[in-house]
C-alpha positions as CSV (number, residue, x, y, z in Angstrom):
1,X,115.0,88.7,128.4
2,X,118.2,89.8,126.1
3,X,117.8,89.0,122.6
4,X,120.3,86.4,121.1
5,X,122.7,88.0,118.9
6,X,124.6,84.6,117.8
7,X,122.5,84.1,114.3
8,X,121.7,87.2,111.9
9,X,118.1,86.1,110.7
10,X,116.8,88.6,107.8
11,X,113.5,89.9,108.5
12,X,110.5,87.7,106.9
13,X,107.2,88.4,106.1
14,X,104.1,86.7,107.7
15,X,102.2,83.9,106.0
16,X,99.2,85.4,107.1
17,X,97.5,88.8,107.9
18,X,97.2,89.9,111.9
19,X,94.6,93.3,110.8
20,X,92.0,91.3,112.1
21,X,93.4,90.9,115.5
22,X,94.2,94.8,115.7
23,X,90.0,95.1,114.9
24,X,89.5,93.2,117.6
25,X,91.8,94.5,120.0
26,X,90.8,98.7,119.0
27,X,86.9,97.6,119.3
28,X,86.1,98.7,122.7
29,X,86.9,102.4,121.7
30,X,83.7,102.4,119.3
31,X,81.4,101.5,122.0
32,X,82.7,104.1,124.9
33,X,82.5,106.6,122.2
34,X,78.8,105.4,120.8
35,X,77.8,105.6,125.1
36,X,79.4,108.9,125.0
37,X,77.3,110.2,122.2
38,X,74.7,109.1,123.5
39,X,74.4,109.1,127.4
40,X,77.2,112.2,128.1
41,X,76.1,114.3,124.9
42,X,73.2,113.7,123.5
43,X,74.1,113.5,120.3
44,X,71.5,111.6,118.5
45,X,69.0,113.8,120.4
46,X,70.7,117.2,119.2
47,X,70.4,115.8,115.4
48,X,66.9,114.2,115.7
49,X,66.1,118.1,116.4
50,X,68.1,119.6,114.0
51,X,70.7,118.5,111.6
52,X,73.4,120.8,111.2
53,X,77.5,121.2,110.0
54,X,79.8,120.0,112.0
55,X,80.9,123.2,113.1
56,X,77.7,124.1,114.9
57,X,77.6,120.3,116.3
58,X,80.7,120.8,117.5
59,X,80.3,124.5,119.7
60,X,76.3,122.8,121.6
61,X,78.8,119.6,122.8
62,X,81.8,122.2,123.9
63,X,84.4,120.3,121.8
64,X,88.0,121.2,120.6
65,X,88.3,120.4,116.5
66,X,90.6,117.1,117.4
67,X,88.0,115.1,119.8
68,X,85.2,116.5,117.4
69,X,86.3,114.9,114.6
70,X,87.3,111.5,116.6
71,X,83.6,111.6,117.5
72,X,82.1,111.9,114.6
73,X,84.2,110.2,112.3
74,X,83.6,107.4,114.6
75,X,79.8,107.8,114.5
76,X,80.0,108.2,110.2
77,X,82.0,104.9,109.8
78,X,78.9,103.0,112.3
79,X,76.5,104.4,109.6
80,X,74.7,106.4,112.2
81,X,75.1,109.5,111.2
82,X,75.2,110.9,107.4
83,X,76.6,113.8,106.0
84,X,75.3,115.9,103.2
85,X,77.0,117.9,100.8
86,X,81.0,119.1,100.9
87,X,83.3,116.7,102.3
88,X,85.8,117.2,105.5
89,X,82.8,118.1,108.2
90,X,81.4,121.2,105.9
91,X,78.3,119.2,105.1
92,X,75.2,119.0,107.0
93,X,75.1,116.2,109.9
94,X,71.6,114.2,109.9
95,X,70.7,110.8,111.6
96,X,71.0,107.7,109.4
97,X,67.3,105.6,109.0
98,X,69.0,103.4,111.4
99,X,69.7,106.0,114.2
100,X,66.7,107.8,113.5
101,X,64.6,104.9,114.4
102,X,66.8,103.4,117.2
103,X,68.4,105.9,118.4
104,X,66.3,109.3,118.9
105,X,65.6,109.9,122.2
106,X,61.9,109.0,122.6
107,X,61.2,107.1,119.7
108,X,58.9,103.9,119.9
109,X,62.2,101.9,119.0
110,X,64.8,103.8,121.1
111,X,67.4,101.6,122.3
112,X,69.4,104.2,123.8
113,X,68.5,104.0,127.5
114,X,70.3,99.8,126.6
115,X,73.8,101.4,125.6
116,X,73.4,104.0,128.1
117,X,73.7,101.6,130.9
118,X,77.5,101.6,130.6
119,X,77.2,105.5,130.9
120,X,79.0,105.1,134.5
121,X,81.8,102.1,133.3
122,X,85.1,103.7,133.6
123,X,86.0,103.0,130.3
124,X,83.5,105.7,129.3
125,X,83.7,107.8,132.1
126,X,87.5,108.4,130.9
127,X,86.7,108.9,127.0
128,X,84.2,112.0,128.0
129,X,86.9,113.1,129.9
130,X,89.1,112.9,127.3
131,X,86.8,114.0,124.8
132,X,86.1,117.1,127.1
133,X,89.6,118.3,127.9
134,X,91.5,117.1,124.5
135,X,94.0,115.7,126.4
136,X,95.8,112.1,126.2
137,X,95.4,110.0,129.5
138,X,98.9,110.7,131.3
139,X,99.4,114.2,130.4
140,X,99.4,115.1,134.1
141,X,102.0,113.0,134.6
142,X,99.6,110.1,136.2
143,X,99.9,106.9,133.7
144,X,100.4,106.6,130.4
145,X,99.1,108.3,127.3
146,X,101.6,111.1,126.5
147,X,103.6,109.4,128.5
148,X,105.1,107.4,125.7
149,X,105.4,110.1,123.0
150,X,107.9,112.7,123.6
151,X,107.9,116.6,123.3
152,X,109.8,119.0,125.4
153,X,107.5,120.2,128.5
154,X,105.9,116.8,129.3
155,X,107.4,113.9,131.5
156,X,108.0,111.2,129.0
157,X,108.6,107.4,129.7
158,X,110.2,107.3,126.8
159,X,113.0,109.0,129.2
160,X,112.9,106.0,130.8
161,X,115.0,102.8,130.3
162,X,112.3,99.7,131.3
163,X,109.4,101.6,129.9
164,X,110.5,102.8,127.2
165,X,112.1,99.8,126.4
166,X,108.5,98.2,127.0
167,X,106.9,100.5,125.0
168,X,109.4,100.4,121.5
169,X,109.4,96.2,121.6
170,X,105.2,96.7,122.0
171,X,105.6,98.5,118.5
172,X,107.7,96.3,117.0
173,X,105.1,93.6,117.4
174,X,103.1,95.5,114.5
175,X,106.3,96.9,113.0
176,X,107.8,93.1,112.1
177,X,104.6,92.6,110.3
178,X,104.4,95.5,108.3
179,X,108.3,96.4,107.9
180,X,108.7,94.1,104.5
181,X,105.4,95.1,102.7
182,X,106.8,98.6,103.0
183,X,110.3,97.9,101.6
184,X,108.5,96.3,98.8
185,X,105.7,98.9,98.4
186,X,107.4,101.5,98.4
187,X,111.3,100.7,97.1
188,X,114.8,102.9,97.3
189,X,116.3,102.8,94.1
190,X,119.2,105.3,93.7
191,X,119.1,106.2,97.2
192,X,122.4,105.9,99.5
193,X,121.1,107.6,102.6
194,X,117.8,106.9,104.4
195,X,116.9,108.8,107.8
196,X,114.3,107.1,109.8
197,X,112.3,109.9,112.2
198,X,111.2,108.4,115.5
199,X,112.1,105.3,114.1
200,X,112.0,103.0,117.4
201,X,113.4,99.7,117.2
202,X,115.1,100.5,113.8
203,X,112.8,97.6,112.3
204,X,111.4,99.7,109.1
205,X,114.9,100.5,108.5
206,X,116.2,97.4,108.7
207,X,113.3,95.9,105.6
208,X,115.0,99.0,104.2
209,X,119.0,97.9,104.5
210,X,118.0,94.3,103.8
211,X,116.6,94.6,100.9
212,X,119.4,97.5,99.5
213,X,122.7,96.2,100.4
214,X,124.1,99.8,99.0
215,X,122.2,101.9,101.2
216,X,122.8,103.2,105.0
217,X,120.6,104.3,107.5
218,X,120.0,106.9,110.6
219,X,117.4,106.1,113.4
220,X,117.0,109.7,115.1
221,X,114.8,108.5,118.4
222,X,115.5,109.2,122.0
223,X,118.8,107.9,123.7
224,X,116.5,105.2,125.8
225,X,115.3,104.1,123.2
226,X,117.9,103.9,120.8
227,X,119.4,101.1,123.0
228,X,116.6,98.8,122.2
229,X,117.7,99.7,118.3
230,X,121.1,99.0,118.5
231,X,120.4,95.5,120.0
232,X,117.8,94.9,117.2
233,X,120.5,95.9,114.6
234,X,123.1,93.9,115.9
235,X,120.6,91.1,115.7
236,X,120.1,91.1,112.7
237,X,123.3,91.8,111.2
238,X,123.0,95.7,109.8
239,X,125.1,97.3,112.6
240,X,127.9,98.4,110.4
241,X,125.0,100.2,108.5
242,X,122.5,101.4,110.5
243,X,123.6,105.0,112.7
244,X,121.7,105.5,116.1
245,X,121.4,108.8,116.2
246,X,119.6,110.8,119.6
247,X,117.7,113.7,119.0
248,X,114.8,115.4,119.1
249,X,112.8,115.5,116.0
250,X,111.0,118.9,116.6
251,X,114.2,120.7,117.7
252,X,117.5,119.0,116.7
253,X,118.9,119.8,113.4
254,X,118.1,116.9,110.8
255,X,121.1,115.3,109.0
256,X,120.5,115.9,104.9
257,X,119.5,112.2,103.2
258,X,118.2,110.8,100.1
259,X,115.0,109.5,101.6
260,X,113.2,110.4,104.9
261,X,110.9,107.8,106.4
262,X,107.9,108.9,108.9
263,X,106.1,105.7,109.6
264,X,103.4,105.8,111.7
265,X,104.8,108.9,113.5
266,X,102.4,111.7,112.4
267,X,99.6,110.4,113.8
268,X,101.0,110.9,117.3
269,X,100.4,114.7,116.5
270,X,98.1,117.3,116.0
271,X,97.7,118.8,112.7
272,X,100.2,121.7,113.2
273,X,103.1,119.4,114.2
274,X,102.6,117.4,111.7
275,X,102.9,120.1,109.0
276,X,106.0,121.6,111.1
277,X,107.6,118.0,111.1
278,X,106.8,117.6,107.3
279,X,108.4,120.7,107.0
280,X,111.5,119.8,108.6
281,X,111.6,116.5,107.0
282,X,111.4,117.8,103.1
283,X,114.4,120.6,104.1
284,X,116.5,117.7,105.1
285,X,115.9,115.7,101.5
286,X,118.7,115.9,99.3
287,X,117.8,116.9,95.3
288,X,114.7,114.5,94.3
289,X,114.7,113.0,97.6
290,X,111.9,110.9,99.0
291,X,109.8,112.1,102.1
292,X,107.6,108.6,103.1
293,X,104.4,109.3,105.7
294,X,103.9,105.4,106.0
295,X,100.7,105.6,108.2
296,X,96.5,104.3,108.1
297,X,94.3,106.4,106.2
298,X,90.7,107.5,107.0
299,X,88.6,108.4,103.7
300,X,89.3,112.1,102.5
301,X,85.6,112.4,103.8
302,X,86.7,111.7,107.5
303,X,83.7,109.4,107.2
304,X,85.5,106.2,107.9
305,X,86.5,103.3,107.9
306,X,85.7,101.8,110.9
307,X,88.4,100.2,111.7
308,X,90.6,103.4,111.4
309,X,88.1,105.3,112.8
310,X,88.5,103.4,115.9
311,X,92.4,103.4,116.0
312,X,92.1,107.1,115.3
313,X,90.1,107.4,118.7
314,X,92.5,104.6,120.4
315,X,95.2,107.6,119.4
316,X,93.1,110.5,120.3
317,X,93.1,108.8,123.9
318,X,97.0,107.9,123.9
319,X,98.6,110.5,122.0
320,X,97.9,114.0,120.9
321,X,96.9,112.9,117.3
322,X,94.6,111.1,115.8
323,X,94.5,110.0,112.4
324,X,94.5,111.6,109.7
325,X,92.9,111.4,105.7
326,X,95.0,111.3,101.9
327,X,93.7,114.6,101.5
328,X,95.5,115.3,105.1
329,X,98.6,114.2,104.4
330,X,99.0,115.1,100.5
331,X,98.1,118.8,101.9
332,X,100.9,118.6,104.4
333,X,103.6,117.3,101.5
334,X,102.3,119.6,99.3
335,X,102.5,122.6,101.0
336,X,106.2,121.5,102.2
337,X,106.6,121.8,98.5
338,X,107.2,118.2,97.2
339,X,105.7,116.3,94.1
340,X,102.9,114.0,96.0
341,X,102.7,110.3,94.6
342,X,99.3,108.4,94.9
343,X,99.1,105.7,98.2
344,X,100.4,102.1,97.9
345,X,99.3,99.6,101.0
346,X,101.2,97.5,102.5
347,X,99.4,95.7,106.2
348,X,97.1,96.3,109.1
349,X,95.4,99.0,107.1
350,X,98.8,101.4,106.1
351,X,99.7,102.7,103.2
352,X,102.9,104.8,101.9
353,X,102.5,108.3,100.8
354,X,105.8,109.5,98.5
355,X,106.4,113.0,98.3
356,X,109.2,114.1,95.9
357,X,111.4,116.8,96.4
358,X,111.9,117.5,92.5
C-alpha cells in the first residue's frame, strides 16, 4: 500500500506508552533461554556444585563472550543467579535462595525436570543452537536474522526491495513512538547539519527537522532502503531538507556534520564494531559536535533489567549484537575521545547518550 503524500502531517507523540506491549512480545526469549540453562547446560547444576566467575562458567558450557553474557545477564535479571563482588561478570556466580531450592538438580523442591519438558520445542532447540555457534539465525543465507542488517560478506535482505522495505516500515512502528521523546530529550541547538547512521525510514530525523526549522539532515542507509525514506520525507513535508544518502557505514567515507545520530544501531553489533563505528562517527563531527548512541541500556552490572535483558537475547538471535550497558557505551565515546554527558530517557526503555567533541 503507497502512502498518501497529499497532506504533510507533523509527527505526534503517543497518548500513551506501548513498552508494555514490546515486554510482552520479547517474553518468549526468557523462557527458551531459562530451558536452555537448564535442560541443554546444566547450569543451575554446575553452580549448585561450585559457584564460580563468569569466565570459568563460561569455558565448562563452551561459550563465545557474546551468547555468555546474553545467558547470564538473562538469568541475573530473573533473580536466579547472584553475583558477588566486582561488577561486569568478574564477580563470583552463585544460585539465588530461589534457584537453589527450585532449581538444583536433585533437590526435594526441584522443578527443573517441569521447564525442561520444552527442552525439544523448536523455539529452544534454535536458541542452544544459537547460543552454541554465536551466530544470528540467517547467517547461512537460510531466513532471516543477519539477513536484515548489512555488512559486506553476508547476503543481506536489506539488498532487497519488498523485504527490505518490510523490514524498515517494521521499525518504524517503534520509531514513530519514540522519534519525538528524542527530539525533546535530547535537543539541537546551534546545529545546522545532522547525519543520521543507518537511519531507516528517516523518522528520527524527521522529530529532528520538525522541531529545528534551521537545521538539515543526511540519512546514510542502503539504496533499498533509502526509497522507503524518501517517501516518508515527502510525506511529511521535510523533502527539501532531508538528503538520502547510500552508503555503507563501515566503509564509505562519512560527510562532516554538527551532530551524528546512532539510534538503536549499535546494538546490531559486536563490541568491536561498535567502537570502530563510534570511531568513525566522532571523526565526522565538526568542532563541539554531538555524537548521539540513542539505544536501551542494561545496568553497568550486566545484571538486568529484564525486560532489556530479554531484547538483548531477541538481538543476540537476530543480529550480531546484543545489548549493551552505560558503562559500555560511555567507554566506546570515551575512548573515541568525546566529552560523555549522563543518559536522558525517552520510550520503550531508550535513552540518549551525548558525547561531545570539545
Amino acid at each position: 500500500m503507497s502512502l498518501d503524500f497529499r497532506r504533510k502531517p507533523p509527527l505526534k507523540t503517543p497518548q500513551t506508552d506501548p513498552t508494555p506491549i514490546f515486554e510482552h512480545f520479547r517474553g518468549s526469549y526468557g523462557s527458551a533461554l531459562l530451558t536452555a540453562a537448564i535442560a541443554h547446560f546444566d547450569v543451575f547444576g554446575r553452580l549448585a556444585r561450585r559457584p564460580c566467575p563468569l569466565a570459568e562458567l563460561q569455558a565448562q558450557l563452551g561459550l563465545a563472550d557474546r551468547p555468555a553474557h546474553v545467558l547470564v545477564t538473562a538469568l541475573l535479571a530473573m533473580g536466579l543467579v547472584e553475583q558477588d563482588g566486582q561488577q561486569n561478570g568478574e564477580g563470583t556466580l552463585r544460585l539465588s535462595p530461589l534457584a537453589a531450592e527450585h532449581l538444583a538438580p536433585g533437590g526435594e523442591f526441584d522443578v527443573g525436570d517441569y521447564v525442561g519438558l520444552a527442552a525439544s520445542a523448536p523455539f529452544v532447540t534454535e536458541m542452544v543452537e544459537l547460543l552454541k555457534t554465536n551466530r544470528p539465525a540467517g547467517s547461512d543465507g537460510e531466513g532471516p536474522g543477519a539477513a536484515f542488517i548489512y555488512r559486506q560478506g553476508v547476503a543481506s535482505a536489506m539488498e532487497e526491495e519488498q523485504l527490505a522495505r518490510h523490514f524498515t516500515l517494521a521499525l518504524a512502528g517503534r520509531a514513530k513512538n519514540v522519534a519525538p521523546h528524542l527530539a525533546a530529550a535530547a535537543p539541537l541547538e546551534g546545529a545546522k547539519t545532522l547525519l543520521d547512521v543507518g537511519g531507516g525510514t528517516g523518522v528520527y530525523s524527521i522529530a529532528y527537522l520538525q522541531t529545528h526549522p534551521e537545521l538539515k539532515a543526511i540519512v546514510l542507509d542502503r539504496p533499498e532502503v533509502l526509497k522507503t525514506a524518501d517517501e516518508f520525507a515527502r510525506k511529511y513535508g521535510v523533502s527539501d531538507r532531508l538528503q538520502l544518502l547510500p552508503g555503507d557505514m563501515f566503509a564509505d567515507p562519512l560527510p562532516s556534520a554538527d551532530a551524528v545520530l546512532l539510534s538503536n544501531i549499535l546494538h546490531d553489533w559486536d563490541a568491536p564494531q561498535c567502537q570502530q563505528l563510534v570511531d568513525r562517527c566522532a571523526a565526522a563531527l565538526s568542532a563541539g559536535g554531538r555524537l548521539l548512541i540513542h539505544d536501551v541500556l542494561l545496568d553497568d552490572d550486566l545484571g538486568g533489567p529484564l525486560p532489556i535483558a530479554l531484547y538483548s537475547a531477541a538481538l543476540f538471535s537476530l543480529t550480531e549484537g546484543r545489548a549493551y550497558s552505560g558503562r559500555e557505551f560511555r567507554g566506546w565515546l570515551d575512548a573515541a575521545g568525546l566529552a560523555v554527558r549522563s543518559p536522558v530517557p525517552t520510550l520503550v526503555h531508550c535513552h540518549v547518550i551525548v558525547g561531545e567533541k570539545t
